[in-house]
C-alpha positions as CSV (number, residue, x, y, z in Angstrom):
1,X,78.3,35.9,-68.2
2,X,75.0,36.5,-66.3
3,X,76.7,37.9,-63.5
4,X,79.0,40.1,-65.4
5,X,76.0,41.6,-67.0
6,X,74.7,41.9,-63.3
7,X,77.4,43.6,-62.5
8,X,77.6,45.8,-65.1
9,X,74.2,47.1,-64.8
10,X,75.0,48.2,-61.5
11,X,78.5,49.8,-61.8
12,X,76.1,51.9,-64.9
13,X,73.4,52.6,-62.2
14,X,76.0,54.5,-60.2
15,X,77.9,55.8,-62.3
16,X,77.5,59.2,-61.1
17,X,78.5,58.1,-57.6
18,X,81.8,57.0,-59.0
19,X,82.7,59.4,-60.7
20,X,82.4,61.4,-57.3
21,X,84.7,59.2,-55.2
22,X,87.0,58.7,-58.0
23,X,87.5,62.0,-59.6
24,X,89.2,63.3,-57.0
25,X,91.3,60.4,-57.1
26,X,92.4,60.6,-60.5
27,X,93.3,64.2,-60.4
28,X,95.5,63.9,-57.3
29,X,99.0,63.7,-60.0
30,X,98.3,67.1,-60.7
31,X,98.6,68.3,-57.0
32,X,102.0,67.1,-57.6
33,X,103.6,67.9,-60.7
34,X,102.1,71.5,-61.4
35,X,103.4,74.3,-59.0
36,X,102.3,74.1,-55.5
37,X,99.4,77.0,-55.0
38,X,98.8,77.2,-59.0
39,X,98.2,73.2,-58.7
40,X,95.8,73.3,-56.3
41,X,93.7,75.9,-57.7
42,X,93.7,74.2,-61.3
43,X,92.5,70.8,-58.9
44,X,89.5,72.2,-58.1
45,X,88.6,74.0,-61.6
46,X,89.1,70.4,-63.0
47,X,87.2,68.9,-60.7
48,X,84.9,71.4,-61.1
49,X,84.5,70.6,-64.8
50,X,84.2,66.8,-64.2
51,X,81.5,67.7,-62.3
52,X,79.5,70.0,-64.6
53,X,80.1,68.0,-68.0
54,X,79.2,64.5,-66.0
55,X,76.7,65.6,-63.7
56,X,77.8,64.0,-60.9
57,X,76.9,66.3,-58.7
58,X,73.9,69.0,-59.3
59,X,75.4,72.1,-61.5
60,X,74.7,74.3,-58.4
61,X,76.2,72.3,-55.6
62,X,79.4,71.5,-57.9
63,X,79.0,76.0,-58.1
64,X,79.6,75.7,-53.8
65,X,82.7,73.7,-54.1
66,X,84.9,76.4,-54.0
67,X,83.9,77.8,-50.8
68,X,85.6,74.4,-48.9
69,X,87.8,73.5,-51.7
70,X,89.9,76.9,-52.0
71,X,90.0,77.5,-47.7
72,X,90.9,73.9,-47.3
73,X,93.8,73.7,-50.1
74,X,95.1,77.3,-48.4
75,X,94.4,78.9,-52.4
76,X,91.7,81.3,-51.2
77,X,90.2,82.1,-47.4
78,X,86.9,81.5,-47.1
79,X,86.2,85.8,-46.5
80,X,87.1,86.3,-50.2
81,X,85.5,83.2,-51.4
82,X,81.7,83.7,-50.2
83,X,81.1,87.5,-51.1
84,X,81.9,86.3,-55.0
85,X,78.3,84.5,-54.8
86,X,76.5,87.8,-54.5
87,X,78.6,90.7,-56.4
88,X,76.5,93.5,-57.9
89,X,77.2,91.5,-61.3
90,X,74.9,88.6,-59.6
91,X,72.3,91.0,-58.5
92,X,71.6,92.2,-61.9
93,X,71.5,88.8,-63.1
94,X,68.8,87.9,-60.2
95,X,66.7,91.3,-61.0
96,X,66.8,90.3,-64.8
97,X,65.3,87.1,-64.2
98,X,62.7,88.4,-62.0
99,X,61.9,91.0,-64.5
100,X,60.9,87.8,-66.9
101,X,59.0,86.6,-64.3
102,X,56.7,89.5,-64.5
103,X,56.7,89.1,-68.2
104,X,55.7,85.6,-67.7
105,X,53.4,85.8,-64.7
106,X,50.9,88.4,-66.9
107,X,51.4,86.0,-70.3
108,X,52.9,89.8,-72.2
109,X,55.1,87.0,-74.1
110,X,52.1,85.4,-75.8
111,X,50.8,88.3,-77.0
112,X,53.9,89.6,-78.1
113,X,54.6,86.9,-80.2
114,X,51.2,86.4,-81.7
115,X,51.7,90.3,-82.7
116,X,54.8,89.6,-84.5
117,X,53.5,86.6,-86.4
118,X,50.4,88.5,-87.3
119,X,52.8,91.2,-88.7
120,X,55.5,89.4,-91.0
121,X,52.8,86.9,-92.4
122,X,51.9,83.4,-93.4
123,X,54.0,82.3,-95.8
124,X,56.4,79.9,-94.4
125,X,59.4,81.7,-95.0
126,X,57.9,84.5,-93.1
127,X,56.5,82.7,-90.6
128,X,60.4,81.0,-89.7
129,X,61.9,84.6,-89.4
130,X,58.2,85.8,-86.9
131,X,59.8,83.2,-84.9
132,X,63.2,83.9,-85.0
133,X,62.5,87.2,-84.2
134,X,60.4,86.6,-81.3
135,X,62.2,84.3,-80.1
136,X,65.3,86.6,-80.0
137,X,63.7,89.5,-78.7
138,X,62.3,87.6,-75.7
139,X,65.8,85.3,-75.2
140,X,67.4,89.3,-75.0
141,X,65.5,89.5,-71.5
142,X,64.7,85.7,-70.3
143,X,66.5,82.8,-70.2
144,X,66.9,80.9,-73.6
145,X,65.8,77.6,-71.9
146,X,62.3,80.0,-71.1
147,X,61.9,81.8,-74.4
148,X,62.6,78.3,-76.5
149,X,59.7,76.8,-74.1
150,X,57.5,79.5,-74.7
151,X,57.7,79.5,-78.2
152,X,57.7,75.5,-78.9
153,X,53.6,75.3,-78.2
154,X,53.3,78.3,-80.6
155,X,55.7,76.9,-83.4
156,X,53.3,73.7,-83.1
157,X,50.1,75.5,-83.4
158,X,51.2,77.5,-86.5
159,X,52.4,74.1,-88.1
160,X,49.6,72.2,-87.1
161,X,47.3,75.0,-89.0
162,X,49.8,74.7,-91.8
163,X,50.0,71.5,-92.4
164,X,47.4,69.4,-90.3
165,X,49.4,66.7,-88.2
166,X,52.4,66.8,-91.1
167,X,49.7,65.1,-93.4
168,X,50.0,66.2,-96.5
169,X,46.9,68.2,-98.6
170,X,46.4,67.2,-101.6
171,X,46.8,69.5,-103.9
172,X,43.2,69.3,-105.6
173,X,40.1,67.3,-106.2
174,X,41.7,65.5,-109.6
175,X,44.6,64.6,-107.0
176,X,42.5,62.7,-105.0
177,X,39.8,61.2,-107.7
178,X,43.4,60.0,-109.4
179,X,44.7,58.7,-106.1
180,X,41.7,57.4,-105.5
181,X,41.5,55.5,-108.5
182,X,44.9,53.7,-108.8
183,X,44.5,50.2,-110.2
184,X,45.9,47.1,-109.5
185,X,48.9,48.0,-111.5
186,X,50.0,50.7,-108.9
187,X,50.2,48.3,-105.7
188,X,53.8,48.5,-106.0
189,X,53.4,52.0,-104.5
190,X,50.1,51.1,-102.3
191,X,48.6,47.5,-100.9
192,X,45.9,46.4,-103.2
193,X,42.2,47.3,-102.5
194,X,39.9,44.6,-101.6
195,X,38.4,42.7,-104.2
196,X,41.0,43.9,-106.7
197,X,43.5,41.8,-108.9
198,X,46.7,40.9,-107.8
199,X,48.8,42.1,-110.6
200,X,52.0,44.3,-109.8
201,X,53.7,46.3,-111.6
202,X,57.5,45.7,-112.4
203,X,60.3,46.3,-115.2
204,X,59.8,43.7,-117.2
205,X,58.2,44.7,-120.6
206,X,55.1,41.7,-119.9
207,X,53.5,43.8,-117.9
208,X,53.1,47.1,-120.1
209,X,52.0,50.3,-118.4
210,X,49.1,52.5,-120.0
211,X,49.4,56.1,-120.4
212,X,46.6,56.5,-117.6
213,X,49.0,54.5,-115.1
214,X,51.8,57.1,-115.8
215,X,50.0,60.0,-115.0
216,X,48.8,58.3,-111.7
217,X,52.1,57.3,-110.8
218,X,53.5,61.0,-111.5
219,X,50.9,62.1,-109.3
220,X,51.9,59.6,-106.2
221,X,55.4,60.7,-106.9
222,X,54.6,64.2,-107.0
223,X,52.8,63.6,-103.5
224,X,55.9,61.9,-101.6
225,X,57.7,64.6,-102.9
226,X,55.7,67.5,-101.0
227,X,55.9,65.1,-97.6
228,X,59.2,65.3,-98.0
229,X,58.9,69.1,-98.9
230,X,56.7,69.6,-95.6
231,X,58.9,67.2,-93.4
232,X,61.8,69.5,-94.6
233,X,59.9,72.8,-93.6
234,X,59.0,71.6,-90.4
235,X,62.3,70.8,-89.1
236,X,63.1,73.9,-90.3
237,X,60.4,75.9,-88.2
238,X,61.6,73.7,-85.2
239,X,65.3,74.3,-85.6
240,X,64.8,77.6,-86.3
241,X,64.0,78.7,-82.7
242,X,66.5,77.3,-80.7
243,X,69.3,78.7,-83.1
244,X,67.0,82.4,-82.4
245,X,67.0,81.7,-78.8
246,X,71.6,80.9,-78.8
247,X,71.7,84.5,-80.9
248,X,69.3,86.6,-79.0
249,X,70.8,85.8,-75.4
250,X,74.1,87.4,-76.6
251,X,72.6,90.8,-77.7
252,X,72.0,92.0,-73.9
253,X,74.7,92.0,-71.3
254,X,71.6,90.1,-68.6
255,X,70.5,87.7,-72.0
256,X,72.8,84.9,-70.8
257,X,75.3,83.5,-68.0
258,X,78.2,83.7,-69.9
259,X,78.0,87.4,-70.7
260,X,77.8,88.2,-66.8
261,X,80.8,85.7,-66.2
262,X,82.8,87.9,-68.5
263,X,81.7,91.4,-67.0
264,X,82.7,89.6,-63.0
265,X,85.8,88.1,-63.9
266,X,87.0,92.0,-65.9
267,X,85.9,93.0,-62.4
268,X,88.4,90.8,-60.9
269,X,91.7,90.8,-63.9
270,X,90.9,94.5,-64.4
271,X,89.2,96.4,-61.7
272,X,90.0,99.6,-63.8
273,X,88.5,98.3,-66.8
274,X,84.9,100.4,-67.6
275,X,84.5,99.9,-70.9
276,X,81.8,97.2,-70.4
277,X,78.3,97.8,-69.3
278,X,74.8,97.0,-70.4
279,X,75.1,100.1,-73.3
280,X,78.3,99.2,-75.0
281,X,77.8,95.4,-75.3
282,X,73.9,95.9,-76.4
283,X,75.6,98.6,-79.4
284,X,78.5,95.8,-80.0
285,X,76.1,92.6,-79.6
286,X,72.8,94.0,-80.7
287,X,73.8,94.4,-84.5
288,X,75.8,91.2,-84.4
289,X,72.3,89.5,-83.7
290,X,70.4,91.3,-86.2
291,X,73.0,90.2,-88.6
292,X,73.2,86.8,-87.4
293,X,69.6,86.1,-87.6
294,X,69.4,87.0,-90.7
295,X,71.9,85.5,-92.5
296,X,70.8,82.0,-90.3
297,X,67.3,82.9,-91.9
298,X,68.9,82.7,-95.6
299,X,70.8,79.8,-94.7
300,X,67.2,77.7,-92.4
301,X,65.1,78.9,-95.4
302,X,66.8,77.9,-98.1
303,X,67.9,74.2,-96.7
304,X,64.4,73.4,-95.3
305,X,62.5,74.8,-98.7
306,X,61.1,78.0,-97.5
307,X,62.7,79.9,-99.9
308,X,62.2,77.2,-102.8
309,X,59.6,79.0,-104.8
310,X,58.6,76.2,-106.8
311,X,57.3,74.9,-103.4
312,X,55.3,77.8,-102.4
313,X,54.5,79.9,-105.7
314,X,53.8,76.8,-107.7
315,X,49.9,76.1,-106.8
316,X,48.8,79.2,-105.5
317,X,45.7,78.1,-104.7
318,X,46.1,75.7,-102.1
319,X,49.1,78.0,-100.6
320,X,46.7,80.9,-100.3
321,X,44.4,78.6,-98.4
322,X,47.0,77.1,-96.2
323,X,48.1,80.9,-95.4
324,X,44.8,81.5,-94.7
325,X,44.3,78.8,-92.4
326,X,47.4,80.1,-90.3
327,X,46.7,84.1,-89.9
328,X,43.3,82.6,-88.8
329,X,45.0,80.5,-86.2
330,X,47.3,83.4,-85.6
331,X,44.3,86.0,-85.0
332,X,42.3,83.8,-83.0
333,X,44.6,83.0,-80.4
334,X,45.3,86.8,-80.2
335,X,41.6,87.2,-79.7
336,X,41.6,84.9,-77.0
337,X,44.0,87.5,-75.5
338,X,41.5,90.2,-74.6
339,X,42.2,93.4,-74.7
340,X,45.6,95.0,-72.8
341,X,45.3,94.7,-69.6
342,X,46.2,97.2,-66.9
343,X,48.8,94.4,-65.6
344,X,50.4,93.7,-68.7
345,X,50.5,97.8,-69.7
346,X,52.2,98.3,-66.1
347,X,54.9,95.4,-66.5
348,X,55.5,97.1,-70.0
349,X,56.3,100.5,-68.9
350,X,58.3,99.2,-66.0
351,X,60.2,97.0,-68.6
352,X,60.8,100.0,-71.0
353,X,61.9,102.3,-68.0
354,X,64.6,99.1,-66.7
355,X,65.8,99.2,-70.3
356,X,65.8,102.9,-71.1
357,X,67.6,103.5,-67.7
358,X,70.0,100.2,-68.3
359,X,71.6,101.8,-71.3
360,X,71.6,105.7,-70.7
361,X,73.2,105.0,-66.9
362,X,77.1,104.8,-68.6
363,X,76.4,105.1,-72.5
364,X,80.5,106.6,-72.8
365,X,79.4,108.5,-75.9
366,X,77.1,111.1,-73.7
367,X,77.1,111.4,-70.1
368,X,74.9,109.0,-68.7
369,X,72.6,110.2,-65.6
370,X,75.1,107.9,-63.5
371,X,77.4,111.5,-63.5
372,X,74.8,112.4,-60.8
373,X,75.5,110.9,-58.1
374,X,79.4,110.3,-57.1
375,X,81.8,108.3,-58.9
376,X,81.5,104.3,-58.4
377,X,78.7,104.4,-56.4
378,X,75.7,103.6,-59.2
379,X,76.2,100.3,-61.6
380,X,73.2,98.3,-63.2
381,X,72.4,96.3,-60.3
382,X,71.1,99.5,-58.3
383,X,68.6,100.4,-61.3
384,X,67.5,96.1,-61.6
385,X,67.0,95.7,-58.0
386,X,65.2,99.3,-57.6
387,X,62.7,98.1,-60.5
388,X,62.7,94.3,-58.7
389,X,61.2,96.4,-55.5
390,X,58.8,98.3,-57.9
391,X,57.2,95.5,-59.1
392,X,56.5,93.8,-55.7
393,X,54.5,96.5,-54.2
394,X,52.4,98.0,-57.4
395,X,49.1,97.0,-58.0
396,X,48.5,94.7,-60.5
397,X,44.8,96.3,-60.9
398,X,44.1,100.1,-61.6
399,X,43.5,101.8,-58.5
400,X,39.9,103.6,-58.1
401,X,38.9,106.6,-55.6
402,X,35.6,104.5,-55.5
403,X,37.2,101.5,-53.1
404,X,37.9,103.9,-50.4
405,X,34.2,105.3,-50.2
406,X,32.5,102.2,-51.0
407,X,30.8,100.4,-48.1
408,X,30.5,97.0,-51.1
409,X,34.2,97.5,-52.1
410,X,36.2,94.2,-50.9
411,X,38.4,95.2,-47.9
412,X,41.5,93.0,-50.1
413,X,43.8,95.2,-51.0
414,X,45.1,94.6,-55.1
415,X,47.5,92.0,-55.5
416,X,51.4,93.1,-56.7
417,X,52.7,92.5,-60.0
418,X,54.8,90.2,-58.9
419,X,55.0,88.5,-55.1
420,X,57.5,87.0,-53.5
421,X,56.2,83.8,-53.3
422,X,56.3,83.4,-57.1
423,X,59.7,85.0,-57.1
424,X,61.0,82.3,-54.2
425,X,59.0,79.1,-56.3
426,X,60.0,80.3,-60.6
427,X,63.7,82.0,-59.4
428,X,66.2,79.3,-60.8
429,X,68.1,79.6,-57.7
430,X,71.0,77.1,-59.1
431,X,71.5,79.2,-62.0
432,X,72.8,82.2,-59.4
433,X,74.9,79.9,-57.6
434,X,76.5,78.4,-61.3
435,X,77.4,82.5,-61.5
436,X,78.8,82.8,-58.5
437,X,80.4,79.7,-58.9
438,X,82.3,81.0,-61.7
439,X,83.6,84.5,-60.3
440,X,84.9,82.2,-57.0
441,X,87.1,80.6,-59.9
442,X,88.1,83.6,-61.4
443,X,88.9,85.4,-57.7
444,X,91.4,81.9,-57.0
445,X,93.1,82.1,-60.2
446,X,94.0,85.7,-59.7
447,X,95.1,84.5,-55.9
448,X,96.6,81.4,-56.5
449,X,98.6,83.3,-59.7
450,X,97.4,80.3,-62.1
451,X,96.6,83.2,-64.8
452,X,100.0,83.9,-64.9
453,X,101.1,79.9,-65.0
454,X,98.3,79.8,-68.0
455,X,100.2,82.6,-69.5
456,X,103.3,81.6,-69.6
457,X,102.7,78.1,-70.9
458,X,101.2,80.4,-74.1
459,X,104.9,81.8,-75.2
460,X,104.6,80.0,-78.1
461,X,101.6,81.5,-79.2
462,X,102.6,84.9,-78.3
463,X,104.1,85.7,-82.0
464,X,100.6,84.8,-84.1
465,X,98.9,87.5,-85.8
466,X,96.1,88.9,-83.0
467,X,93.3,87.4,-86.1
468,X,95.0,84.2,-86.1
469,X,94.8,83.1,-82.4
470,X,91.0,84.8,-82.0
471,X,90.4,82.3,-84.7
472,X,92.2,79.6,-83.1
473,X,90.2,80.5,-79.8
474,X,86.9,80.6,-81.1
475,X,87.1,77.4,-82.9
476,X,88.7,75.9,-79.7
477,X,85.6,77.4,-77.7
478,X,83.5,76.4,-80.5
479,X,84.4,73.1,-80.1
480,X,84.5,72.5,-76.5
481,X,80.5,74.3,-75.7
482,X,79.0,71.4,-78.3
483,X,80.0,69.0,-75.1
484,X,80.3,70.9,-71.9
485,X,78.1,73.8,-70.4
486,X,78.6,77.1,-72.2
487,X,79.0,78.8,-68.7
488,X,81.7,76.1,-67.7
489,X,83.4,76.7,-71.3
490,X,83.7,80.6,-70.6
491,X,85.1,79.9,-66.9
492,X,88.1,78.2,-67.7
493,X,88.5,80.4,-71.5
494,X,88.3,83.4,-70.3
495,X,91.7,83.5,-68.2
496,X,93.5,81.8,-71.2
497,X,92.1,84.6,-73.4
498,X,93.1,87.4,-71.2
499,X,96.8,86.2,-70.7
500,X,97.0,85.4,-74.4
501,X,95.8,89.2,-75.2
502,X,98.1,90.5,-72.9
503,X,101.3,88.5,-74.4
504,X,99.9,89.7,-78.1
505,X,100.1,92.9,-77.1
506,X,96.3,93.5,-77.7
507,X,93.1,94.9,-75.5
508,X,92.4,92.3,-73.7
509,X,88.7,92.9,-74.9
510,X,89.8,92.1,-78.4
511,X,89.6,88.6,-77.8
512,X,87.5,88.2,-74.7
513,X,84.4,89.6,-75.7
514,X,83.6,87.7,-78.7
515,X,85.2,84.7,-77.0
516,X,82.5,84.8,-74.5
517,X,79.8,85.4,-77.5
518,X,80.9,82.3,-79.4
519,X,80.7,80.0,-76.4
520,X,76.9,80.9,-76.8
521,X,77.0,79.9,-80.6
522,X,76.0,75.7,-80.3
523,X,74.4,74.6,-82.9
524,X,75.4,71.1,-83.7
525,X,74.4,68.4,-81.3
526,X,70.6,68.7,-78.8
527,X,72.8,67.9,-75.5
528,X,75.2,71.4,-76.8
529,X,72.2,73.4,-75.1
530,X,68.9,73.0,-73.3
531,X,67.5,74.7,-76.1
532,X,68.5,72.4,-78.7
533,X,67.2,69.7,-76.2
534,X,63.7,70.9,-76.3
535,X,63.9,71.1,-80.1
536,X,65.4,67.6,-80.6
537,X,62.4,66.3,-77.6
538,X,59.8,67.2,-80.0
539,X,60.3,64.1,-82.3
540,X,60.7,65.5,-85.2
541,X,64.4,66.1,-85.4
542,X,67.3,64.3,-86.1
543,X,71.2,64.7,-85.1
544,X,72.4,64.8,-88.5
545,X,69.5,67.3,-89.0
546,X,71.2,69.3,-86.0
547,X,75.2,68.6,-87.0
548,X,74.5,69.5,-90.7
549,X,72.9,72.8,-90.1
550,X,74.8,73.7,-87.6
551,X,77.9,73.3,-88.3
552,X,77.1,76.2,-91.1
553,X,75.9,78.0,-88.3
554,X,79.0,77.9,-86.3
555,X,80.9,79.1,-89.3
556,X,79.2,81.7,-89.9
557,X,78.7,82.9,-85.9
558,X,83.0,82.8,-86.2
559,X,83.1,84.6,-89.5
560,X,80.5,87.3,-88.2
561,X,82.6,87.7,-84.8
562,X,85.4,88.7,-86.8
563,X,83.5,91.0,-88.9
564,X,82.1,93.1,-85.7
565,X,85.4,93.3,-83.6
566,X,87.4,94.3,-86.6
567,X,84.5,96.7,-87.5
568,X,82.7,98.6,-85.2
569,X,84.0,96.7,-82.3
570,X,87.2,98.5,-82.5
571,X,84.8,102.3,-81.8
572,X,82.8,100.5,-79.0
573,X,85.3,99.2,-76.9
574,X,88.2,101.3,-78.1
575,X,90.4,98.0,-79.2
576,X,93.2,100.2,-81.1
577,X,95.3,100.7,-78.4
578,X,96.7,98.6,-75.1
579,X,94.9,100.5,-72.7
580,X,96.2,101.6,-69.1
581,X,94.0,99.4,-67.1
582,X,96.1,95.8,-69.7
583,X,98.9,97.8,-68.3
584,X,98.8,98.6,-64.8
585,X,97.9,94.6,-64.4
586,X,101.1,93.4,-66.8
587,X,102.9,95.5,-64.0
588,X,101.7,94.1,-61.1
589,X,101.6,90.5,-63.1
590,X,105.7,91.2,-63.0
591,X,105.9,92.5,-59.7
592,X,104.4,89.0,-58.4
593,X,106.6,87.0,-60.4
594,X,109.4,89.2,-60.0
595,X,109.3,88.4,-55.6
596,X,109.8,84.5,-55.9
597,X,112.9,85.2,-58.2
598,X,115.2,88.0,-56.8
599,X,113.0,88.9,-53.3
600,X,113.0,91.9,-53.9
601,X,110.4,94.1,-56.3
């Protein structure tokens, strides 16, 4: 029995080294009963997936497999394979993430998150939606893993000056002289005092309570009841920014992976297709947020008590104080700030030009200044990598007429905003590669035709109302992203969803957009998301906290996505009609399959 144990303890301590030697092994069938060159390519996507959900392998070198994988299996030649790990879709991913560095590197997060907290209030409720706002508006433009780290330390002062260590206040000096004071009779709610009696109270009618003994016991009630109340609220401000953090990443096109893997892989189905670009998703995605976080506000406030006004309007006093105690917090750690430095008012005027010239490049209601230079030349990446070059060579200090005439001036030039070095240490490399690992996986599905084998294994489907299968998708993406990678999720969805569309007879957009949205909406378990993992490390959260709060959430992320791509969805990406570019691919989708059948096209 020892030895079994023995053994088992081993087998567990490389596990992830089995699962590498033998994953291959049990995927082998499919080599052989799924057609040849559409086999092999959905080999390595499954493997793929093993990979990422398991960690076997690091998410980034599992991202490289293709590049042997697809040349060796004869799905894809290594030419085409490599140049997918650095499209002009990655490049604006890099520049974004460099642009947070800046952010970062000159602390213009802190203070804009103190300034929002000092500007909604101290009231709890108010406090939960500071944080969900800021929290939002800094996931739109870092990575949610980053903005749900920055705000954590934040969320812990505020609660700290709140609440004190989650110990509760008593509510006033009676209170306490009445605590204080229980008797022996009370040690069934607290351990007797030294020197006192030891009589307990109980049901039975011997031991008769005087009206003195009720009023203290009311009172000890009344103050496990507000632990519990303050216990509630502060898993409420703790869940609250994670959930921010999931939303805000899907109002920009740059906010999260799987919003880039969508805009590479249209690239590669539809190279036609134009209708996505940084302005269109922000005016599709940007209201859907708003929207989002407010309703997830209702929903956080009112099942964590921050909307209970009996907790918060019921002793005035001691709330006012507590509020107090907060904005004081609040304002003093914006003190600590300084003033605006010359830095942080640089790195905000280059962020308000990136985002200015982001949207007005290709905004399809106006002509964007794009129309200035010749057709296909200029997409985002040329405007993120020309402001990535800005900030490496501007001075992070304001430049005087003085150090050039000054025999005392330092000979040291200013530092940049940002330098490489920081750029090559805070980059998160793997999370480029995971991108390019997806668009190699879109480029062999197209090659290898297993798009089209995904297609037509979804006749039966093909006759559902267009509402019914989005629902049926999202709920199936839904699903799958509380286990596996959201990026991962998107990667093997989004070919489903764009055969499916095309087999409805619907813009392909209809469903692939908010597909790719919803695979950002995981809520329910800490592993769904690093996020949620940072929230659930803190101690003071527990997975039925996470499942029964967020399954809501989910819900109403689904319903929401319906509203907006029924709604406004339909003017912003022009859904109402099969457009040319669905089309011209259905065509040449035929012409392939039409070759193998008669030889001829």
């Amino acid at each position: 029995m020892v030895k079994i144990s023995v053994i088992a303890k081993k087998a567990w301590s490389l596990r992830k080294s089995i699962v590498v030697c033998f994953g291959p092994l049990v995927l082998l069938p499919i080599l052989f009963t799924a057609p040849p060159k559409e086999g092999r390519c959905l080999y390595v996507i499954l493997l793929m997936v093993i990979y990422w959900c398991t960690e076997a392998l690091p998410i980034a070198v599992t991202s490289l497999l293709p590049i042997c994988l697809f040349p060796l299996l004869g799905v894809l030649p290594s030419t085409k394979v490599c140049p997918q790990y650095f499209l002009d879709t990655n490049a604006l991913f890099m520049s974004g993430l460099i642009m947070a560095l800046a952010i970062e590197e000159w602390n213009l997060h802190r203070r804009i998150a103190l300034s929002v907290l000092l500007f909604v209030g101290a009231s709890p409720p108010m406090l939960i939606l500071g944080m969900m706002i800021t929290t939002a508006c800094l996931s739109m433009w870092l990575s949610n893993t980053a903005s749900t780290a920055m705000m954590m330390p934040i969320a812990s002062a505020v609660l700290q000056s709140l609440f004190g260590s989650m110990e509760v206040s008593l509510e006033s000096t009676k209170l306490k002289d009445a605590i204080d004071g229980l008797d022996h009779k009370d040690n069934a709610l607290k351990e007797p005092l030294p020197n006192e009696e030891s009589c307990f109270i109980s049901d039975d009618s011997s031991h008769p309570q005087t009206p003195e003994t009720d009023v203290n016991f009311t009172l000890v009630q009344q103050k496990e009841k507000e632990k519990e109340n303050q216990k509630r609220l502060w898993k409420g401000f703790l869940i609250s920014i994670p959930y921010s953090a999931s939303i805000g990443g899907t109002a920009t096109l740059t906010g999260t992976t799987p919003n880039l893997i969508l805009l590479g892989q249209l690239k590669t189905y539809f190279p036609d297709c134009d209708m996505v670009n940084f302005a269109s998703w922000f005016m599709f995605s940007c209201p859907l947020a708003i929207l989002f976080l407010f309703i997830g506000w209702l929903w956080l406030s009112f099942l964590y008590g921050g909307l209970n006004p009996r907790l918060w309007s019921k002793k005035g006093s001691t709330n006012t104080e507590s509020q107090a105690r907060v904005r004081a917090a609040i304002k003093s750690d914006y003190e600590k700030l300084g003033p605006l430095t010359f830095a942080e008012a640089a790195v905000s005027v280059f962020f308000f030009f990136f985002a200015v010239l982001l949207f007005t490049r290709d905004p399809k209601f106006i002509p964007g200044w794009s129309k200035f230079f010749q057709k296909g030349y200029v997409s985002d990446a040329v405007t993120a990598i020309s402001f990535v070059i800005a900030l490496c060579f501007f001075p992070s200090q304001k430049p005087s007429l003085k150090w050039w005439f000054s025999p005392k001036a330092s000979g040291i030039t200013n530092p940049p905003l940002l330098s490489w070095k920081k750029i090559q240490l805070n980059l998160p490399w793997n999370v480029v590669l995971l991108l390019g690992g997806g668009y190699a996986i879109a480029k062999g599905c197209e090659a290898s035709g297993l798009s089209v084998w995904f297609g037509n294994q979804l006749h039966p489907v093909a006759n559902l109302e267009p509402t019914i299968a989005a629902v049926l998708i999202f709920l199936v993406i839904s699903c799958f992203t509380e286990f596996a990678s959201n990026t991962a999720t998107i990667v093997i969805m989004l070919p489903i969803m764009s055969e499916l569309a095309m087999h409805l007879k619907v813009n392909p957009l209809y469903l692939m957009v908010p597909g790719t949205i919803v695979g950002s909406y995981a809520f329910m378990l800490p592993i769904s998301t690093p996020p949620n993992s940072i929230a659930f490390a803190t101690g003071h959260l527990k997975v039925k906290d996470m499942v029964k709060t967020g399954i809501v959430m989910n819900i109403m992320g689904i319903l929401l996505l319906l509203l907006a791509i029924n709604t406004w969805g339909q003017y912003v990406f022009e859904l109402s009609t099969y457009p040319d570019w669905a089309k011209i691919h259905t065509k040449g989708i035929q012409n392939v399959t039409m070759i193998p059948v008669n030889g001829t096209v």
